[in-house]
C-alpha positions, 0 to 999 in steps of 0.5 A: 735842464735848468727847470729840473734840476739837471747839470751836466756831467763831463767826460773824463779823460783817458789815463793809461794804466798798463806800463808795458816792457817789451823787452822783459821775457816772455813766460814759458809755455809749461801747459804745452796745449797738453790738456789730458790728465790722469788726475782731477785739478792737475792742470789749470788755465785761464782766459784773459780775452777781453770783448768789446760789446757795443750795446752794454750800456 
């Protein structure tokens, strides 16, 4: 590494970013897993799922 020029990097720690508060309330359900409309852009909804992929990098 010396020979070309490498230095190493060194890991960061973990630093935890959420504060959860179980004790807040839970959102209500308004959607009701009733998707049908009767007109376009009437109901939206999201996907927060997040996936661990193990060959990304």
């Amino acid at each position: 590494m010396k020979r070309q020029n490498l230095v190493a990097k060194a890991a960061r720690n973990f630093k935890v970013t959420t504060d959860s508060n179980p004790r807040l309330p839970v959102a209500p359900n308004l959607l009701g897993q009733n998707f049908i409309v009767d007109q376009p852009n009437k109901k939206w909804a999201g996907d927060i799922t997040y996936l661990y992929l193990n060959n990304c990098m």
